[in-house]
N, C-alpha and C positions, 0 to 999 in steps of 0.2 A: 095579348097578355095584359093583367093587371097593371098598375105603376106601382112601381116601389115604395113604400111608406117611406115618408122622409127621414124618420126614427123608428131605432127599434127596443126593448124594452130596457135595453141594458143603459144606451146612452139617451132616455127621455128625462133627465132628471139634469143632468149639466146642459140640456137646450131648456129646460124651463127655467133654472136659473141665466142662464145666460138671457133671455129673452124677455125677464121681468127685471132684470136690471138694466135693461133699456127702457122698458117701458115709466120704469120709476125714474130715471134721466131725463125725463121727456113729462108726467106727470104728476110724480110724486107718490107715495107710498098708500096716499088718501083715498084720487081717483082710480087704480089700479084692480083689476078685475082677473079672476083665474080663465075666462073667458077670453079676454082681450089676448093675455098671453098664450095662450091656445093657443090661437087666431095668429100671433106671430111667429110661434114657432112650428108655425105648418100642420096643428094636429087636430086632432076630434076635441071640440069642447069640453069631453068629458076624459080625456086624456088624464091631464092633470091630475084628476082624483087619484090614479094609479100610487101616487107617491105622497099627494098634499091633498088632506081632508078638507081644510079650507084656506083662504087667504091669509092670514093668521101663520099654519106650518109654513108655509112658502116662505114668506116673511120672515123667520124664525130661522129658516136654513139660511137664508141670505146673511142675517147676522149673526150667524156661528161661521159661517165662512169669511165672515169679516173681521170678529174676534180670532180666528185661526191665522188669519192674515197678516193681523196686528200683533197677535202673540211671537208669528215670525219674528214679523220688522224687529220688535224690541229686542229679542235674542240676539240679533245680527244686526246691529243699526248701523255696521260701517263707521271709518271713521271721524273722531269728530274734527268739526273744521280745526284746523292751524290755526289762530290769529282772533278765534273765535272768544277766548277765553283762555285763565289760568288753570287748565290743567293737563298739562303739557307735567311729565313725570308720574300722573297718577292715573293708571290706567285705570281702577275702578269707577272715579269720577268722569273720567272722558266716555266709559261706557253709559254710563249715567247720564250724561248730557248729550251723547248720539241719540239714546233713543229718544229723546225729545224731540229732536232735528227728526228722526225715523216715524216717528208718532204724526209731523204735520207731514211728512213727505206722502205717507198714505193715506189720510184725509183728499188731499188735493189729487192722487193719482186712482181713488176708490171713494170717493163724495157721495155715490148711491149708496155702499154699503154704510158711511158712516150716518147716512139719515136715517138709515132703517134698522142700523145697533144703536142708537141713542134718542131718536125721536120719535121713532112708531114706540106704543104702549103695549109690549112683549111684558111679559111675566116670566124670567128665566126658570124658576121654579116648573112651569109648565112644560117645557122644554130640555130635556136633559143635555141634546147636541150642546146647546145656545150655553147653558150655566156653565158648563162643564169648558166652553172653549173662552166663555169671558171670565172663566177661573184661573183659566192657565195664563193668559194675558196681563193680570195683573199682579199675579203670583209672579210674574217674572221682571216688574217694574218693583216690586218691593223686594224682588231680591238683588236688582242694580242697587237699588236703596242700603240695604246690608251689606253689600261689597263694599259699596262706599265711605258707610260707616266703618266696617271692620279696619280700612284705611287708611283712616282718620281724616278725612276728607270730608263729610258729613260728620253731625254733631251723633253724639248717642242717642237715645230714647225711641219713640217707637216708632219703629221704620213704615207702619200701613199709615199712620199720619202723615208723614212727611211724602210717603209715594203720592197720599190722596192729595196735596198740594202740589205736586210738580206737573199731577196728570190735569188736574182743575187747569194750571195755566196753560198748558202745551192745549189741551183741548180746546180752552177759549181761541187762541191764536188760530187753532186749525179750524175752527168753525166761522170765526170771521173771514179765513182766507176762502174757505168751499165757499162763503155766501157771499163771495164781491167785496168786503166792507171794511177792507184794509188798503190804501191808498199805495197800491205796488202792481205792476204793471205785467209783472210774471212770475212765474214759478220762484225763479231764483231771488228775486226779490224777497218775496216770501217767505220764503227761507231765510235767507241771510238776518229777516228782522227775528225769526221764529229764533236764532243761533243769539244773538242781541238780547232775545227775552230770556231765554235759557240760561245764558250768562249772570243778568242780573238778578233771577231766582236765587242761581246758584252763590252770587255774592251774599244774597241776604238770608240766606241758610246755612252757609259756611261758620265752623268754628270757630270763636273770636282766636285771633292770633296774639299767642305771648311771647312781649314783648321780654329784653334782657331784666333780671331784675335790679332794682337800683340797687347800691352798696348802703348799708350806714353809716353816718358819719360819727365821729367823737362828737360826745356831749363835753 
């Protein structure tokens, strides 16, 4: 008898993802070949075509399954640490400040996908999965943003600015920790400094606090 095909047409599409995100673990998003991934996931070279016209779509599903990923984490970012910061009674700001913690935790735990949604040269326009899942992702960072404001926790004015600055720094944190270049020794390390930075964002974004007002005195 024949051997069994190692895939069959239904599940050939989560082995080729699965299989070029190894391959980009190990080479990077640059030297990565639809070939190669073939090759790893047991199939005919021309397998691949079946679902990904070239290197390019493949790439393009990997970063909408990373933005779908990310879009999760932020929704449900778990709580924020205890001790971490002040906000402790305002649950919109503490949602606010998890997902940042949530934002480097999936970096560090999906590092291939965040190379290939932020550093391969994608066109989401071209792509409708991709726009469409890095739409929801930050649609739901600027709506932590509005809760927090509605709160009064965050200041008023326009909440896709202020998202664009909490994710600029959560991101930097999380790219220097995938790329080695934060002086921390593990995961939780990591963290705890990524909880540190989120804090101090958040103090120097907070609305100034007033104070009692003074009384006047007799002239």
């Amino acid at each position: 008898m024949a051997a069994k095909p190692p895939y069959h047409h239904g599940n050939l599409k989560p082995a080729l993802l699965e299989a070029a995100l190894q391959l980009i673990s190990e080479v990077g998003p640059a030297a990565f070949t639809l070939r190669e991934v073939a090759r790893r996931a047991g199939i005919s070279h021309n397998a691949p075509y079946r679902h990904f016209r070239e290197k390019d779509e493949l790439l393009a599903a990997i970063a909408a399954q990373g933005f779908e990923r990310l879009g999760d984490a932020l929704a449900n970012p778990g709580p924020w640490k205890s001790g971490a910061g002040s906000g402790a009674g305002k649950p919109a700001l503490e949602r606010f400040q998890a997902s940042g913690l949530a934002y480097v935790r999936f970096a560090l735990n999906a590092p291939e996908h965040l190379l290939v949604m932020f550093d391969w040269p994608l066109t989401p326009a071209h792509y409708p999965n991709l726009a469409a899942s890095a739409e929801r992702a930050f649609s739901i960072l600027v709506g932590l943003v509005q809760g927090a404001q509605t709160e009064g926790s965050l200041p008023p004015g326009d909440a896709m600015e202020q998202a664009c600055i909490a994710w600029s720094m959560v991101h930097g944190v999380a790219k220097l920790a995938i790329s080695h270049r934060l002086p921390f020794r593990n995961e939780a390390e990591a963290l705890s400094f990524a909880a540190r930075s989120i804090q101090a964002l958040y103090d120097g974004m907070a609305p100034p606090k007033s104070g009692p007002k003074k009384r006047g005195g007799r002239g």
